[in-house]
TORTORFI-207887 format. One record per residue: residue in three letters; x, y, z of N, C-alpha, C, CB in turn. Coordinates in steps of 0.02 Angstrom, whole numbers. Glycine has a CB too. Example, Ala and Ser with C-alpha at 12.3 -4.5 7.8 and 13.67 -1.06 7.14 Angstrom:
REM residues 2
+-----+--------+--------+--------+--------+--------+--------+--------+--------+--------+--------+--------+--------+
:   r :   n_px :   n_py :   n_pz :  ca_px :  ca_py :  ca_pz :   c_px :   c_py :   c_pz :  cb_px :  cb_py :  cb_pz :
+-----+--------+--------+--------+--------+--------+--------+--------+--------+--------+--------+--------+--------+
: ALA :    660 :   -284 :    390 :    615 :   -225 :    390 :    660 :   -165 :    390 :    565 :   -224 :    452 :
: SER :    642 :   -112 :    354 :    684 :    -53 :    357 :    645 :      2 :    394 :    704 :    -30 :    286 :
+-----+--------+--------+--------+--------+--------+--------+--------+--------+--------+--------+--------+--------+
END
This chain:
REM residues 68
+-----+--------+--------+--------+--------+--------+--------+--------+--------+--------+--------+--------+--------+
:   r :   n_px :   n_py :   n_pz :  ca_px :  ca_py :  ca_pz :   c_px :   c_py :   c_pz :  cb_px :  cb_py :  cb_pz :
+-----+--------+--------+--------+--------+--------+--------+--------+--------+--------+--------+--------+--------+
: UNK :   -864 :    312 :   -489 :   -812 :    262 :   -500 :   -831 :    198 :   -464 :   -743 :    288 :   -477 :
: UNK :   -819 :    146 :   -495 :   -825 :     88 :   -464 :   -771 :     62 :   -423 :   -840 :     46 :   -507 :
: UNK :   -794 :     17 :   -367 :   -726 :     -4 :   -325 :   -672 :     -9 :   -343 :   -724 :    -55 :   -301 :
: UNK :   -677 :    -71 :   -395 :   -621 :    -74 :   -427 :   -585 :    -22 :   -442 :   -628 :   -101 :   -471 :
: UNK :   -616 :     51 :   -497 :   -574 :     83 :   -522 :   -531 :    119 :   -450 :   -612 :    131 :   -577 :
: UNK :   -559 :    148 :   -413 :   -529 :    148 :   -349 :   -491 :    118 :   -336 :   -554 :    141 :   -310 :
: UNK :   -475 :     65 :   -311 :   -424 :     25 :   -286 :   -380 :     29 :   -330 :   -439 :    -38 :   -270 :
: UNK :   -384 :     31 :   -403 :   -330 :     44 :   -450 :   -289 :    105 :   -448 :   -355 :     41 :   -510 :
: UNK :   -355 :    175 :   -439 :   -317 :    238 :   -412 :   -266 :    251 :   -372 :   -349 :    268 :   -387 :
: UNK :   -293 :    204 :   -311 :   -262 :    209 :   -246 :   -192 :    182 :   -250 :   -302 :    172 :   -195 :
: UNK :   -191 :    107 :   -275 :   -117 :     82 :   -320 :    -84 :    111 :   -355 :   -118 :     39 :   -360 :
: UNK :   -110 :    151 :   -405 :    -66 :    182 :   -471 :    -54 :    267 :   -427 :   -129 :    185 :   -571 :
: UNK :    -73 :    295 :   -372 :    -66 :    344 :   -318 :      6 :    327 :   -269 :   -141 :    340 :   -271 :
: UNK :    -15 :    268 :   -250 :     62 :    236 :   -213 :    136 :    205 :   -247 :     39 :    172 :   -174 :
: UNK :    116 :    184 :   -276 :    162 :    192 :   -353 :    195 :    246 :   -378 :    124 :    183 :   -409 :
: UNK :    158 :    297 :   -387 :    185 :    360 :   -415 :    216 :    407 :   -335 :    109 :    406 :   -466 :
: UNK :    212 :    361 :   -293 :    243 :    408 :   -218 :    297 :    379 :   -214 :    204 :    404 :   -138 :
: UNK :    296 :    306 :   -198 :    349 :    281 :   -216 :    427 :    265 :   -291 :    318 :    246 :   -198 :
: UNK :    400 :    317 :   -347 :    413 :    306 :   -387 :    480 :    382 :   -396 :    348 :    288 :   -426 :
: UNK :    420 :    448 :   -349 :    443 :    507 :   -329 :    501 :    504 :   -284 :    394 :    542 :   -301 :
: UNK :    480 :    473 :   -218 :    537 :    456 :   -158 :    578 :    452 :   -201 :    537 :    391 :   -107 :
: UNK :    586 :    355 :   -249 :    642 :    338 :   -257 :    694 :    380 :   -291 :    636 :    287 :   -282 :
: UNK :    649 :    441 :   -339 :    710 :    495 :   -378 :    725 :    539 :   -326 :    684 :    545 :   -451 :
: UNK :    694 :    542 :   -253 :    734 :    583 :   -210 :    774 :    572 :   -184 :    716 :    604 :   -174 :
: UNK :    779 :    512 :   -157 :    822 :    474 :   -120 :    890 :    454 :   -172 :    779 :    408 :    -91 :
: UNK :    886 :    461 :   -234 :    935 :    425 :   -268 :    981 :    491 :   -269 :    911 :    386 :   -344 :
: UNK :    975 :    539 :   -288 :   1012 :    572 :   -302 :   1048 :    602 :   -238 :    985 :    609 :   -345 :
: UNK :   1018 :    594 :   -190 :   1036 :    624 :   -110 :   1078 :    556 :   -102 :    957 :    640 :    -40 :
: UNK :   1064 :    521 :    -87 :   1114 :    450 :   -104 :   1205 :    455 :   -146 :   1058 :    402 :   -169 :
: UNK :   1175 :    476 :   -202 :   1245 :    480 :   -261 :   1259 :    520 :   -231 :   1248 :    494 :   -343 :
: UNK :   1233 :    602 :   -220 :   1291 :    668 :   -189 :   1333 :    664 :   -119 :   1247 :    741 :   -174 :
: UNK :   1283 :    590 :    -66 :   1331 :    571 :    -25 :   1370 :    528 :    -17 :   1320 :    568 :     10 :
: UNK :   1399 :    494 :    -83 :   1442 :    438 :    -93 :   1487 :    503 :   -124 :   1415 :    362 :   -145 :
: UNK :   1477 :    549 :   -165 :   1540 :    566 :   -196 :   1550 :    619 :   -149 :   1542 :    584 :   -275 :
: UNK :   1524 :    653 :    -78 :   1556 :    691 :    -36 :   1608 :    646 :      3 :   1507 :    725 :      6 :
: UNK :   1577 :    603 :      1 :   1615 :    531 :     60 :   1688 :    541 :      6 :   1558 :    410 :     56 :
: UNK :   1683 :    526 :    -41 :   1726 :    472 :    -88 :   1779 :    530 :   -110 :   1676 :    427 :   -165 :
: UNK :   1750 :    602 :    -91 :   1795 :    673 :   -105 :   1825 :    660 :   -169 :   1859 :    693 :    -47 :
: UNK :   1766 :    647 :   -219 :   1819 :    635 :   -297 :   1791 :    710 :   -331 :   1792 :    541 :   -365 :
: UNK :   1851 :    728 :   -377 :   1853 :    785 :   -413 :   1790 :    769 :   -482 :   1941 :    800 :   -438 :
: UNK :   1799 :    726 :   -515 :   1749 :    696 :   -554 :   1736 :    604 :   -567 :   1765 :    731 :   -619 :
: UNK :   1666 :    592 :   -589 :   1691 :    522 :   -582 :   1705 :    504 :   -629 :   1658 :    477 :   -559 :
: UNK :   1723 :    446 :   -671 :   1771 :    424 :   -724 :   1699 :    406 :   -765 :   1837 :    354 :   -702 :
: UNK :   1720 :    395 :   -835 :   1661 :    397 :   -875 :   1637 :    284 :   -871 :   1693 :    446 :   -979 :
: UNK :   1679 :    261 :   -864 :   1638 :    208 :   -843 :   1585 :    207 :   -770 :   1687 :    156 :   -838 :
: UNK :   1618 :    240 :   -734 :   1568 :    253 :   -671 :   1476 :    290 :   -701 :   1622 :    324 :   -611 :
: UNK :   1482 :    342 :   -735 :   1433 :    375 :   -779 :   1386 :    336 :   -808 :   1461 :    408 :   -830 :
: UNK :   1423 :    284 :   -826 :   1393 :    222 :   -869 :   1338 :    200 :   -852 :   1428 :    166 :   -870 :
: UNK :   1377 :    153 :   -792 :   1338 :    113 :   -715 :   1267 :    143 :   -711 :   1382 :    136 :   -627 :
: UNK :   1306 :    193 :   -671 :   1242 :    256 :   -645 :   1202 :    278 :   -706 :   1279 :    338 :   -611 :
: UNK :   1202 :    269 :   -777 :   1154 :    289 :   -805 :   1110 :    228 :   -816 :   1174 :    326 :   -859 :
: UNK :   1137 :    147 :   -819 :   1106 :    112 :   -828 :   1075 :    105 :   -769 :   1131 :     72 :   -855 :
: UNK :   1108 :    110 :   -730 :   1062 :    104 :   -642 :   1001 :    129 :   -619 :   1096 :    137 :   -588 :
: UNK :   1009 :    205 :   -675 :    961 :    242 :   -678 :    873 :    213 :   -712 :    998 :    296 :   -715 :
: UNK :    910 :    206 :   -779 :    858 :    170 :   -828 :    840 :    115 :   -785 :    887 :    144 :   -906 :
: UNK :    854 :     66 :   -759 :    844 :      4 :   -720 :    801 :     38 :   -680 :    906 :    -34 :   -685 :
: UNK :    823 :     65 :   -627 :    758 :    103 :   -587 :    715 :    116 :   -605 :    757 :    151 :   -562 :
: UNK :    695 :    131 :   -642 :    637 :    187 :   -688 :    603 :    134 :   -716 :    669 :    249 :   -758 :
: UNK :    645 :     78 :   -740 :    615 :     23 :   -771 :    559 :    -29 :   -727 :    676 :    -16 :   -794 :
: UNK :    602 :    -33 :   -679 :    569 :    -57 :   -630 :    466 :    -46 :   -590 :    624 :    -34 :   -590 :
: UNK :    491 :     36 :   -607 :    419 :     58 :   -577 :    356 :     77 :   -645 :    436 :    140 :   -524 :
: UNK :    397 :     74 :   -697 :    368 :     64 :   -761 :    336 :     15 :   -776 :    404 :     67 :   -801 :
: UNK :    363 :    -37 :   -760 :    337 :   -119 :   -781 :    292 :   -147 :   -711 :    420 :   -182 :   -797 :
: UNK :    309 :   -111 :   -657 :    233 :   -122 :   -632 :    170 :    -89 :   -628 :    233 :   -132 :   -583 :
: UNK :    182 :    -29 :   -652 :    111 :     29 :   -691 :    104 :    -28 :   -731 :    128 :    122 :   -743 :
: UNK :    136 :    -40 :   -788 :    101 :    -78 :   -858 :     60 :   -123 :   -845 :    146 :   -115 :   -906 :
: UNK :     68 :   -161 :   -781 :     38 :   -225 :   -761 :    -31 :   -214 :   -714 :     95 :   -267 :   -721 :
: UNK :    -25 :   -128 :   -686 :   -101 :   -127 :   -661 :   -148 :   -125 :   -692 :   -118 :    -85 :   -630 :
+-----+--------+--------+--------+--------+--------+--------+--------+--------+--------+--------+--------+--------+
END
Protein backbone atom coordinates (compact mmCIF):
# COMPACT_ATOMS: atom_id res chain seq x y z
CA UNK A 1 0.00 0.00 0.00
CA UNK A 2 1.06 3.34 -0.64
CA UNK A 3 1.20 6.18 2.00
CA UNK A 4 -1.48 7.67 0.93
CA UNK A 5 -3.71 4.60 0.82
CA UNK A 6 -2.74 4.33 4.50
CA UNK A 7 -3.45 7.47 5.77
CA UNK A 8 -6.85 7.00 4.14
CA UNK A 9 -7.16 3.58 6.11
CA UNK A 10 -6.18 5.10 9.16
CA UNK A 11 -9.05 7.99 8.58
CA UNK A 12 -11.81 5.80 7.26
CA UNK A 13 -10.56 3.36 10.77
CA UNK A 14 -11.24 6.53 13.04
CA UNK A 15 -14.31 7.36 11.46
CA UNK A 16 -15.81 4.07 11.75
CA UNK A 17 -14.73 4.30 15.83
CA UNK A 18 -16.13 7.28 16.08
CA UNK A 19 -19.13 6.49 14.08
CA UNK A 20 -19.52 3.11 16.61
CA UNK A 21 -19.07 5.28 19.97
CA UNK A 22 -21.59 7.69 18.63
CA UNK A 23 -24.43 4.64 18.33
CA UNK A 24 -23.21 3.78 21.86
CA UNK A 25 -23.41 6.68 23.49
CA UNK A 26 -26.77 7.65 21.88
CA UNK A 27 -28.80 5.18 23.01
CA UNK A 28 -27.22 5.10 26.70
CA UNK A 29 -28.00 8.83 26.44
CA UNK A 30 -31.96 8.38 25.36
CA UNK A 31 -32.43 5.39 28.19
CA UNK A 32 -31.04 8.10 30.63
CA UNK A 33 -33.27 10.93 29.75
CA UNK A 34 -36.34 8.68 29.86
CA UNK A 35 -35.19 7.06 33.40
CA UNK A 36 -34.69 10.78 34.51
CA UNK A 37 -37.99 11.92 32.83
CA UNK A 38 -39.84 8.44 34.49
CA UNK A 39 -42.25 8.53 31.38
CA UNK A 40 -44.47 5.44 30.77
CA UNK A 41 -44.06 5.97 26.90
CA UNK A 42 -42.96 8.81 24.76
CA UNK A 43 -45.57 10.53 22.63
CA UNK A 44 -45.34 9.81 18.92
CA UNK A 45 -44.11 13.36 18.01
CA UNK A 46 -41.21 12.82 20.41
CA UNK A 47 -40.46 9.33 18.11
CA UNK A 48 -40.39 11.62 15.29
CA UNK A 49 -37.51 13.97 16.56
CA UNK A 50 -35.53 11.03 17.67
CA UNK A 51 -35.92 9.28 14.42
CA UNK A 52 -34.92 12.25 12.45
CA UNK A 53 -32.13 12.89 14.98
CA UNK A 54 -31.22 9.59 14.31
CA UNK A 55 -30.96 9.76 10.40
CA UNK A 56 -29.12 13.23 10.96
CA UNK A 57 -26.49 11.43 12.91
CA UNK A 58 -25.82 8.76 10.62
CA UNK A 59 -25.94 11.40 8.02
CA UNK A 60 -23.43 13.22 9.35
CA UNK A 61 -20.66 10.42 9.48
CA UNK A 62 -21.85 9.28 6.04
CA UNK A 63 -21.09 12.47 4.23
CA UNK A 64 -17.72 12.53 5.62
CA UNK A 65 -16.75 8.79 4.44
CA UNK A 66 -18.14 10.07 0.93
CA UNK A 67 -15.65 12.86 0.97
CA UNK A 68 -12.50 10.64 1.86
Amino acid sequence: MTPAQIQLARRRLWLGIADVGFWVLAPCAGLWWLVMRRADAPSPQLLFVVGVGVIAGQAVFDFIAARR
